[in-house]
N, C-alpha and C positions, 0 to 999 in steps of 0.2 A: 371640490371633491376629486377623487382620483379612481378614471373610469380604464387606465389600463390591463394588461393583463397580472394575476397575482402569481408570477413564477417560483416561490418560495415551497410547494411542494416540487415541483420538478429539481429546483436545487439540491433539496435531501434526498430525491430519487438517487442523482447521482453520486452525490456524497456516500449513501448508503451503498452506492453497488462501486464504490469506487474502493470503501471499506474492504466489503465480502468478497472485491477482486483479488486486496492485497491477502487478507486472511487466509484463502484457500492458494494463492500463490505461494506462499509463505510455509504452510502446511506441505505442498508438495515440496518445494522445494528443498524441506527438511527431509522429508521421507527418502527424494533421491541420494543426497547426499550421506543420507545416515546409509543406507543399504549398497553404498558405493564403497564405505569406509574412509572415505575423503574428509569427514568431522574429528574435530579432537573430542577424547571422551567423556572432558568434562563438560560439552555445548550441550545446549538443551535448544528446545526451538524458539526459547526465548530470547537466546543469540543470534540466532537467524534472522529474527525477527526487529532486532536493532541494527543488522546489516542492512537488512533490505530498506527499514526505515532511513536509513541515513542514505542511501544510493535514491530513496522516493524524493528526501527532501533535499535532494542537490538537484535531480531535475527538476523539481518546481521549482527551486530559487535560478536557475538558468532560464528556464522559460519567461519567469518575470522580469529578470534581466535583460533579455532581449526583445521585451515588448516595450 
């Protein structure tokens, strides 16, 4: 039997607020840049939102990297 601890909601804790960190990052940082006029006018925040993803998933593959 396995009498450790079950940390598998705390996982999703984080996962979920790791989400709702990017989501709302993501959001603002459309709104500055749309109100800047810094966006080309055909982005949508769905472009933003694959920038930032690709800038999220190179620091995690660097971090894994150097662990």
């Amino acid at each position: 039997m396995y009498f450790g601890e079950d940390r598998s909601v705390e996982v999703l804790g984080w996962r979920a607020g790791y989400a709702f960190a990017y989501l709302v990052f993501t959001a603002v940082l459309y709104m500055v840049f749309n109100a800047m006029g810094r966006l080309p006018a055909s982005w949508s925040i769905l472009h933003v939102a694959a920038v930032t993803l690709l800038i999220t998933a190179a620091g995690v593959a660097v971090r894994r990297f150097l662990r």
